[in-house]
TIGUZA-232445 format. One record per residue (C-alpha): x, y, z; residue in three letters. Coordinates in pm, whole numbers, padded with zeros to 5 digits, always signed. Example, Ala and Ser with C-alpha at 12.3 -4.5 7.8 and 13.67 -1.06 7.14 Angstrom:
BEGIN
+01230-00450+00780Ala;+01367-00106+00714Ser;
END
This chain:
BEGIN
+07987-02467-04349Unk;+07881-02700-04112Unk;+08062-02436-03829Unk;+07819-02194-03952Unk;+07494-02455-03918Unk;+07620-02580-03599Unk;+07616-02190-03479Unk;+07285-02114-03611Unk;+07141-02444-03400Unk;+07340-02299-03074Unk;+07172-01952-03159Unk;+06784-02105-03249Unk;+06846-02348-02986Unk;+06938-02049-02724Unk;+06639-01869-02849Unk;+06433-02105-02828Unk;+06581-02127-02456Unk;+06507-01802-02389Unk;+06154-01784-02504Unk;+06025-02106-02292Unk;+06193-01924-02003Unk;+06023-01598-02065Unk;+05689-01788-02167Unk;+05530-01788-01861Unk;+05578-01373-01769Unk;+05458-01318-02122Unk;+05161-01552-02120Unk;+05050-01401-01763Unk;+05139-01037-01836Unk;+04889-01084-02223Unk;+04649-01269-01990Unk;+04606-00985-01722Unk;+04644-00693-02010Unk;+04382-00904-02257Unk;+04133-00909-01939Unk;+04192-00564-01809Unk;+04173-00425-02110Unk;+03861-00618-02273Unk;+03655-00532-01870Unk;+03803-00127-01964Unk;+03615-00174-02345Unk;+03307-00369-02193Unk;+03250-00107-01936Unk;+03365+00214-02160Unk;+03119+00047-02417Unk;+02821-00002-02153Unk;+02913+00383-02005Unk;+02765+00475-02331Unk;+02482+00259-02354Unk;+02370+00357-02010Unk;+02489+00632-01859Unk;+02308+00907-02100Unk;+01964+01017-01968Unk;+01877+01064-02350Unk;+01552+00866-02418Unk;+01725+00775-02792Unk;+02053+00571-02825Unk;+02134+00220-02840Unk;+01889+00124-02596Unk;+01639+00344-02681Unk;+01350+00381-02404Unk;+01007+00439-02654Unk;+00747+00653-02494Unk;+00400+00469-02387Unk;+00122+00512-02628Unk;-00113+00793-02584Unk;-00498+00694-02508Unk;-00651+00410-02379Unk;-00499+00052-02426Unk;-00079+00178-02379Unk;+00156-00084-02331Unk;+00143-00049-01959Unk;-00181-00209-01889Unk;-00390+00070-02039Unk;-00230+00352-01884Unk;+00053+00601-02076Unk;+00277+00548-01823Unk;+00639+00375-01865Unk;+00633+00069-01696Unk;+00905+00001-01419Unk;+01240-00002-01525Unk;+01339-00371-01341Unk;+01064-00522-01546Unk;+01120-00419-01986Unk;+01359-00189-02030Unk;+01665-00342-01805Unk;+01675-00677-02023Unk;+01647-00458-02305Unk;+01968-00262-02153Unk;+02134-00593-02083Unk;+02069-00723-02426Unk;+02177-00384-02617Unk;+02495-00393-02365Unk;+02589-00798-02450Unk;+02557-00738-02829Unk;+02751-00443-02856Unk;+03075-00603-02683Unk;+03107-00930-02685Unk;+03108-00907-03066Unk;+03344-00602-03100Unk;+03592-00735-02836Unk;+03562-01071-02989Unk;+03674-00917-03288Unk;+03955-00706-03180Unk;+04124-01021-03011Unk;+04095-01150-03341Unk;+04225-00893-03529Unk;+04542-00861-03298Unk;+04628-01235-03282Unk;+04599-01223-03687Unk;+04842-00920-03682Unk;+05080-01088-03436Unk;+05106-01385-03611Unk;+05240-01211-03924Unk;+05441-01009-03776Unk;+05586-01261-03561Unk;+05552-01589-03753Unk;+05676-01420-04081Unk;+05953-01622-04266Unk;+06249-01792-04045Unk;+06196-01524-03793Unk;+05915-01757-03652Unk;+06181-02061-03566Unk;+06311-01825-03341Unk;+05997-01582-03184Unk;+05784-01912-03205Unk;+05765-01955-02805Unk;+05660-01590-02704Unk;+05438-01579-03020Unk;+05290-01887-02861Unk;+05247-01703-02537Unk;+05167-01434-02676Unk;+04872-01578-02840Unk;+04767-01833-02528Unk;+04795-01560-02327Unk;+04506-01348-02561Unk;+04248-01688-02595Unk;+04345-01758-02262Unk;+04216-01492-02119Unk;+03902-01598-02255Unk;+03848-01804-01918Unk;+03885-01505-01664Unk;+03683-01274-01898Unk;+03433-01563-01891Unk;+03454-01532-01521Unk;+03412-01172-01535Unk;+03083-01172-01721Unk;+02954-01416-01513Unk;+03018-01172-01211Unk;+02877-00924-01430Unk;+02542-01088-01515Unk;+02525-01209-01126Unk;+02582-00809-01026Unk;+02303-00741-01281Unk;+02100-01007-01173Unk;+02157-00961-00810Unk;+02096-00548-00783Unk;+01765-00631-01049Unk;+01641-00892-00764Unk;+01714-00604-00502Unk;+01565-00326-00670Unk;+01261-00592-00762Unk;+01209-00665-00386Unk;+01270-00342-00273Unk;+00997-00232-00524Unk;+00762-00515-00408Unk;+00807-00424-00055Unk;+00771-00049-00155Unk;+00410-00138-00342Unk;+00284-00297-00065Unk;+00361-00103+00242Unk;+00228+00194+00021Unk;-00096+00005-00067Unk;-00143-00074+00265Unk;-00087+00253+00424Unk;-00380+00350+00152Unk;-00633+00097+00278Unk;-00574+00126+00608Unk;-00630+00519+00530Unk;-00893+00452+00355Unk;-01091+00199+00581Unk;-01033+00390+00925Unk;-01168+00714+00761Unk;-01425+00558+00585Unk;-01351+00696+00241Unk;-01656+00656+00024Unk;-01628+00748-00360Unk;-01888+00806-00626Unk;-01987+01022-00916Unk;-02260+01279-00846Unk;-02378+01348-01218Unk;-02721+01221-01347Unk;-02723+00904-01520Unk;-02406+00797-01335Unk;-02391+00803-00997Unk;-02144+00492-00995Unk;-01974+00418-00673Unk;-01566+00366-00718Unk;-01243+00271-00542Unk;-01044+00416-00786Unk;-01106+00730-00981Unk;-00917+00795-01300Unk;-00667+01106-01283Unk;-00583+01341-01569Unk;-00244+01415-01585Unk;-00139+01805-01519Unk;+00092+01791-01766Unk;-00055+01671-02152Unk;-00427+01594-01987Unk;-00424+01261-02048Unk;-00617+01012-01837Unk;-00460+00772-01573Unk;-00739+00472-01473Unk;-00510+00258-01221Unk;-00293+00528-01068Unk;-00202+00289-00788Unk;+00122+00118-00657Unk;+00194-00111-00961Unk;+00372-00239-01254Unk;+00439+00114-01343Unk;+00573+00226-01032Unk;+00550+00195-00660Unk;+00590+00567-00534Unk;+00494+00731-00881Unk;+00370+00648-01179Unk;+00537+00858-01504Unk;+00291+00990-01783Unk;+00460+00913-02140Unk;+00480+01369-02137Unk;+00715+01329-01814Unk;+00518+01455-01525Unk;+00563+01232-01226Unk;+00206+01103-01033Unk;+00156+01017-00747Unk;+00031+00680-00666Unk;-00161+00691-00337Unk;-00399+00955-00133Unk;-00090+00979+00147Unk;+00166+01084-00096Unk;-00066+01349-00275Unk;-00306+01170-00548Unk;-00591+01343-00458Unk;-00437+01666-00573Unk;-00531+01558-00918Unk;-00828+01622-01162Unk;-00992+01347-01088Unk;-01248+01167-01308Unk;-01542+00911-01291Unk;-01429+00552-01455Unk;-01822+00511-01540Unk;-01938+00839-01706Unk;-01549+01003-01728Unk;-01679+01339-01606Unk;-01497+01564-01391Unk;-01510+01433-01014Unk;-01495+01679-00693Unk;-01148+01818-00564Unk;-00997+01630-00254Unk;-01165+01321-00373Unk;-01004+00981-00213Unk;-00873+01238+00064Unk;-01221+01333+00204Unk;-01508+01067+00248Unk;-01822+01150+00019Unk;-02168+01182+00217Unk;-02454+01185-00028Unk;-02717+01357+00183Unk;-03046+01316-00030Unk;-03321+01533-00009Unk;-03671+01264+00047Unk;-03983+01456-00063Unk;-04294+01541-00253Unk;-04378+01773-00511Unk;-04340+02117-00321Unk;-04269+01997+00007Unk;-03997+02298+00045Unk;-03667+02099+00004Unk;-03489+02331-00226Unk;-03588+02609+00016Unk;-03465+02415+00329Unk;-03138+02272+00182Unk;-03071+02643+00127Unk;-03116+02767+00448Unk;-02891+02407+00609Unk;-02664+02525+00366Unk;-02596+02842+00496Unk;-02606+02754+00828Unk;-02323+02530+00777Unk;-02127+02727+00600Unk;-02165+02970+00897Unk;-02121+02719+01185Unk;-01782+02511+00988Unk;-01614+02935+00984Unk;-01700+03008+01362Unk;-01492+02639+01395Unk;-01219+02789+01225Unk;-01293+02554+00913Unk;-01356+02649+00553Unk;-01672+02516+00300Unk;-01659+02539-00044Unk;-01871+02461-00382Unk;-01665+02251-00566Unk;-01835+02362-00880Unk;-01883+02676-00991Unk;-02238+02604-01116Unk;-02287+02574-00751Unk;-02217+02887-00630Unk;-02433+03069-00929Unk;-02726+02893-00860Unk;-02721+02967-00472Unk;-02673+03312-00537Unk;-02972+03294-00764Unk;-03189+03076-00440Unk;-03099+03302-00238Unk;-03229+03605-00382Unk;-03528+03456-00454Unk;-03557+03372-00079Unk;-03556+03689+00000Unk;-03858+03790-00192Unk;-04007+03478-00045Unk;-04072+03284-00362Unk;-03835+02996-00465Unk;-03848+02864-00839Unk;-03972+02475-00885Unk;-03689+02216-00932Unk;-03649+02083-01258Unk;-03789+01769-01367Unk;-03439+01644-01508Unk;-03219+01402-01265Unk;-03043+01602-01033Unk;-02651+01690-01021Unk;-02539+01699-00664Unk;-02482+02056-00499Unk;-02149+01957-00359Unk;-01950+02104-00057Unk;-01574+02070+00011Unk;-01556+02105+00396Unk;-01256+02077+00619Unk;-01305+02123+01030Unk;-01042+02144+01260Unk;-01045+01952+01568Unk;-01167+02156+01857Unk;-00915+02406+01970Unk;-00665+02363+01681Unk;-00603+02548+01375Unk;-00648+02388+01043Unk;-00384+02161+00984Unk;-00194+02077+00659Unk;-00388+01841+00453Unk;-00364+01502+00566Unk;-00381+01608+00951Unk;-00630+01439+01199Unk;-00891+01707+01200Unk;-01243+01795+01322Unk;-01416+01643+01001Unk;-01364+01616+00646Unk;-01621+01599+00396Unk;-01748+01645+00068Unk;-02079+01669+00057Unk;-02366+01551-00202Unk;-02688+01742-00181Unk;-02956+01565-00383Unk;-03227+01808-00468Unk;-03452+01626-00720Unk;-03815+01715-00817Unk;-04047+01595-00563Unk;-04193+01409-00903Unk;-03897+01154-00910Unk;-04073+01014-00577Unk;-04438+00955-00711Unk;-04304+00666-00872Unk;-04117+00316-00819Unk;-03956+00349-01161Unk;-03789+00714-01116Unk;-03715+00665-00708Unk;-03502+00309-00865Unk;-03336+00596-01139Unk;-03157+00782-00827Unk;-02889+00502-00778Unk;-02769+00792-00525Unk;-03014+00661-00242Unk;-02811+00360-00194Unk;-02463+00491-00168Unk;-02432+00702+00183Unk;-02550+00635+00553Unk;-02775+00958+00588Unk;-03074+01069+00447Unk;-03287+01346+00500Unk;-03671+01315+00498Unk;-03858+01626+00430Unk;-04235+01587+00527Unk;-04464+01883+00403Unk;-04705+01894+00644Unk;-05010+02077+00472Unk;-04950+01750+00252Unk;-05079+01491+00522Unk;-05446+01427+00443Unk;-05564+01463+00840Unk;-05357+01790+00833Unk;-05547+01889+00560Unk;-05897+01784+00741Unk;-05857+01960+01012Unk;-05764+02298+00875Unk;-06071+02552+00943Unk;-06163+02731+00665Unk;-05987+03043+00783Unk;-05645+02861+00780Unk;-05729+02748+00427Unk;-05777+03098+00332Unk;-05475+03220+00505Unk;-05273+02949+00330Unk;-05363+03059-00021Unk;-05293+03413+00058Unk;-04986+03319+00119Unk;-04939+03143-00209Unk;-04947+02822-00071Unk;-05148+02487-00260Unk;-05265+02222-00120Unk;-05088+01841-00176Unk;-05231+01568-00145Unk;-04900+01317-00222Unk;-04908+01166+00109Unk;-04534+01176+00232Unk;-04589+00835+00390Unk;-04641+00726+00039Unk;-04351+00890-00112Unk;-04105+00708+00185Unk;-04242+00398+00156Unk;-04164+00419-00205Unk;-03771+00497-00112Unk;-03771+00218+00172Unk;-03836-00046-00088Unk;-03625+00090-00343Unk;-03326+00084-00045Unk;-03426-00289+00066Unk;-03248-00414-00231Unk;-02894-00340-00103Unk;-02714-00554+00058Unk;-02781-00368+00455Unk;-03156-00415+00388Unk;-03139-00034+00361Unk;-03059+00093+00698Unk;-02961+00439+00756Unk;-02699+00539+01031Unk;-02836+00836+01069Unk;-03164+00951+00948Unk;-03347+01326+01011Unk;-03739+01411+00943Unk;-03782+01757+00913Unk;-04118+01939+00903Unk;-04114+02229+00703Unk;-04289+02470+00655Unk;-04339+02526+01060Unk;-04382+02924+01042Unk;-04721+02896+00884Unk;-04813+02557+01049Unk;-04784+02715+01403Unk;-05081+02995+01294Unk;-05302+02650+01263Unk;-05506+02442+01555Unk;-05392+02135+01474Unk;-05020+02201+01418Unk;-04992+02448+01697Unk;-04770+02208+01910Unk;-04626+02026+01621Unk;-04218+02216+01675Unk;-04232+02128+02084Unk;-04239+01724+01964Unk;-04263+01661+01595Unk;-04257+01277+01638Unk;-04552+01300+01885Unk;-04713+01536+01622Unk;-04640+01330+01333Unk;-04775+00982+01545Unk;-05119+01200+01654Unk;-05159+01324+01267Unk;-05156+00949+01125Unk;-04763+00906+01062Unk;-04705+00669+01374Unk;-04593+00358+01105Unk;-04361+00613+00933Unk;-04246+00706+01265Unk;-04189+00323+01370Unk;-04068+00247+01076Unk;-03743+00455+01061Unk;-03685+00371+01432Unk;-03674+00071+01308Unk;-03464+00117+01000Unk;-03216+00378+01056Unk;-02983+00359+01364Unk;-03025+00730+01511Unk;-03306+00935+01415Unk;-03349+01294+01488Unk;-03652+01531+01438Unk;-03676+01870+01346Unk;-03915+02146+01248Unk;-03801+02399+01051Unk;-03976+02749+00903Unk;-03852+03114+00851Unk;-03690+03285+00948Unk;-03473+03004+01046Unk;-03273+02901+01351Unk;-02875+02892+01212Unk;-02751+02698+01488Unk;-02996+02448+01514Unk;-02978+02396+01136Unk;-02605+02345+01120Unk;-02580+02090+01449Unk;-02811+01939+01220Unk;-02642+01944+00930Unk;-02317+01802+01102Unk;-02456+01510+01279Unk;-02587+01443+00919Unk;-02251+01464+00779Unk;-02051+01328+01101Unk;-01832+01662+01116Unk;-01715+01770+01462Unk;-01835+02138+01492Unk;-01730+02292+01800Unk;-02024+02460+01882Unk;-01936+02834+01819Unk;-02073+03007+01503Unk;-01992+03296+01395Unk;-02118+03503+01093Unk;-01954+03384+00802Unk;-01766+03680+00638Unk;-01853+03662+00302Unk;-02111+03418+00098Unk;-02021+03031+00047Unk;-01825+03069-00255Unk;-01666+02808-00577Unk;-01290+02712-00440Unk;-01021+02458-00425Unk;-00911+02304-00063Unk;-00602+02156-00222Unk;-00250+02255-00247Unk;-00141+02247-00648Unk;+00077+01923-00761Unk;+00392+02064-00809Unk;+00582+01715-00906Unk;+00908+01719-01139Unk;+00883+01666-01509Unk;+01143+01558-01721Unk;+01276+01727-02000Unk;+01163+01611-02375Unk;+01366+01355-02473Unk;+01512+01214-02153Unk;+01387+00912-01988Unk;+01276+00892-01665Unk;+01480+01002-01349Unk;+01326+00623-01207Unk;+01531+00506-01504Unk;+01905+00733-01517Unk;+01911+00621-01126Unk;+01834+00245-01196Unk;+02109+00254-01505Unk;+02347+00395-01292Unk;+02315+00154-00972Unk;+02353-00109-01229Unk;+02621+00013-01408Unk;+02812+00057-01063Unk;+02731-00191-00883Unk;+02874-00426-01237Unk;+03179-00186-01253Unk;+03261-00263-00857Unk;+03223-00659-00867Unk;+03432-00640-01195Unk;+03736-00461-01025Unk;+03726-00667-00722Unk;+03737-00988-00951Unk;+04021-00857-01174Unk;+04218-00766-00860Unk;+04201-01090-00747Unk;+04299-01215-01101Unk;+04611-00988-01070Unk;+04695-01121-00772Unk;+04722-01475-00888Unk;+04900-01358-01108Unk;+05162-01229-00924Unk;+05174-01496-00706Unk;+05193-01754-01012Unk;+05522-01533-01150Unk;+05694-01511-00820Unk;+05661-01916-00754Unk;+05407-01968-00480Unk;+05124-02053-00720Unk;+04971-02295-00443Unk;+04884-02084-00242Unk;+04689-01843-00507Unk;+04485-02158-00592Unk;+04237-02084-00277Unk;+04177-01689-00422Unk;+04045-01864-00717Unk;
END
């Protein structure tokens, strides 16, 4: 009996022998295995977190509210990626494998200790159970490792993407105001009641229509912003924003096309009741249209309104009785005009040309100026650098004096009534309404125009008034007017105008006005100034319904790679201290750590 005992100590003793020698190839082979294996789950587990492009999941991406106050500072756009959504990835990623491999290593060490620690089998197996098992929570300590690489991958491409975004924003913000201060971009509203001045317009998306109020280089995105129905936007005049409906932030009415990409010059009409400005800006209108074709340019109404109510002026122009303005505030006539420089075709869009402008025509009733109260109600006067003064000069009361009574009949057979709103009067009213801004009111450039010159030649005393209007205009009692805007405005140009009228003259007035560059050569236009669009159509992506944003698939999947890459290079070095551990020369792993 005590042969038999003695041989079962030799045999537990031996296998006990043999599983202390073996201990240390088990314990490193369940350490490497239990690592490898739990990195292959973490990242197979993450692969389906973040490699869809599906918008639900379990980090779902939730689409910005629609309308005003979104969660991405009031715009329905999704906000960029490195600032919500990839903590929300990271968090959604953590909790959905730590806990499940957590609980697999538990479930296997349970099922290995049963199986190995059942009955008086576990005298014997109780050394490689025992590596067995340190060899599982052991590898708790490299995996530790691991996800520290892995949060410090994360953290490390998020502070890269982050400062590549920064840097991104502000070059592109830059570019925009240094665009936008060496061509002088002005922008305001030209509808009644309004006529706010802006540095940002809001933008109606192509896609679902919905307004965009801060469509710059932002917390939604430096090169694009991405509406909550997909399209992409883009976020500066340089990369294409003004290819957009856009819309006043004041009044929210439709704005002109090429707004932001062409500089606004409100040219206001100054003048009395009946003083011919509707008739002249007609005729300057024309002429420009003809003198920007002969340059090889194209004009445009922006509005279709536009282009009906010209082709109404001008056929009652040509039976030589224009309707009175209406009493109501006035919308500006706007022109879209591109020029190209002298000698060169039209370029693409955002080329250095011969001028760009979109031009403002204020036509009001002459009875807007009779008063302090409706001259302050055009908010227009204080926006541009140009104005046009219209002086009727059968209005000036020593004019009017010295008309025999022959030129007073001749004058009413031609339909015409006599004013007596003195247009010194009605510009005196407009220079103190303009002293209020902050330049005093100075005008850069500044034109009086006489009209009316075909019948005021027939008369003695305006017979020499088109040779030198501003000796005319001194000698007929408007010398302060005439030292006054010397004063004021920082060019000043006169001109006389009457029918028929002189095209070219009209338009080289027209473009020093508006600072265009004509070339000098006009040609006759070959058809009527028509409604059109000077832009090229936004043709930007969209994604699909129920994907999230290409911004966002790229940013998951440099994350997920760059993690996956740090992770492999770690394990390998975990496999080779491994190695070096079994084969004896674990000293010299100890620096690899």
């Amino acid at each position: 009996m005590w042969i038999a005992g003695l041989l079962l100590l030799v045999v537990w003793a031996a296998a006990v022998w043999i599983g202390f020698v073996a201990f240390p190839f088990v314990f490193a082979a369940l350490l490497l295995a239990t690592t490898v294996a739990a990195a292959c789950f973490h990242f197979y587990r993450a692969g389906r977190i973040l490699l869809p492009g599906r918008a639900a999941g379990p980090s779902p991406v939730e689409p910005p509210r629609a309308g005003r106050g979104g969660d991405s500072g009031g715009d329905p756009a999704y906000r960029q990626y490195l600032l919500v959504q990839v903590w929300r990835d990271w968090r959604a990623v953590a909790g959905d494998t730590v806990p499940a491999i957590a609980g697999t290593a538990s479930g296997v060490l349970s099922r290995a200790t049963t199986a190995m620690m059942r009955g008086s089998q576990g005298l014997f197996l109780f050394p490689l159970w025992l590596a067995f098992c340190g060899g599982i929570v052991a590898a708790a300590v490299p995996l530790a490792a691991v996800a520290a690489l892995v949060s410090a991958a994360h953290a490390l491409t998020v502070a890269a993407g982050l400062l590549g975004w920064l840097v991104c924003a502000g070059a592109l913000r830059g570019v925009e105001r240094v665009f936008m201060m060496t061509r002088r971009i002005l922008q305001a509203c030209p509808h009644p009641g309004c006529y706010a001045r802006f540095t940002l317009p809001e933008y109606a998306c192509p896609g679902c229509g919905e307004r965009h109020r801060r469509l710059t280089p932002d917390l939604n995105g430096a090169v694009w912003h991405v509406c909550r129905c997909g399209v992409r936007l883009p976020t500066t005049v340089p990369l294409g924003r003004f290819r957009l409906q856009a819309h006043c932030p004041s009044c929210h009415r439709a704005l002109p096309a090429r707004i932001g990409r062409a500089r606004v010059e409100p040219l206001p009409f100054v003048g009395g009741p009946d003083a011919g400005k509707t008739t002249f800006m007609a005729l300057a209108v024309d002429a420009l249209h003809g003198a920007v074709t002969g340059a090889g340019g194209r004009a445009v109404f922006t509005d279709r309104s536009d282009e009906v109510a010209f082709g109404r002026l001008r056929r009652e122009l040509r039976r030589g009785r224009v309707s009175k303005t209406g009493t109501e505030l006035p919308r500006a006539v706007t022109l879209d005009i591109a020029v190209p420089a002298p000698g060169q075709p039209l370029k693409r869009p955002l080329a250095r040309q011969g001028g760009n402008r979109i031009l403002y025509l204020f036509d009001p009733s002459g009875e807007h100026y009779t008063g302090a109260g409706t001259v302050e109600a055009m908010g227009y006067l204080g926006h541009g650098e140009a104005m046009i003064v219209i002086i009727d000069p059968f209005a000036l009361p020593s004019v009017q004096d010295h008309l025999l009574p022959s030129e007073r009949e001749d004058l009413a057979a031609a339909g015409m009534a006599l004013s007596r709103e003195d247009p010194a009067d009605t510009f005196s009213r407009v220079l103190n309404e303009l002293a209020s801004r902050p330049d005093g009111g100075g005008q850069r450039r500044l034109a009086i125009v006489i009209t009316k010159a075909d019948l005021l030649r027939d008369t003695a005393v305006g017979r020499d008034a088109e040779d030198d209007p501003a000796g005319w205009l001194t000698r007929v009692g408007m010398g302060n007017l005439v030292r006054e805007v010397g004063r004021r405005a920082g060019e000043v140009r006169y001109f006389a105008s009457g029918l028929p009228a002189d095209p070219d003259r009209l338009a080289r007035l027209l473009g020093w006005l508006a600072g265009l560059r004509l070339n000098g050569h006009r040609r006759r236009a070959e058809s009527e100034l028509t409604a059109g669009d000077l832009r090229a159509p936004w043709s930007a992506g969209q994604d699909r319904a129920g994907l999230i944003p290409a911004g966002y698939r790229v940013a998951r999947w440099a994350i997920f790679t760059s993690t996956v890459l740090l992770s492999a290079g770690a394990i390998a070095v975990l496999a080779v201290v491994a190695v070096r551990m079994l084969t004896g020369d674990g000293t010299a792993a100890l620096p690899l750590l």
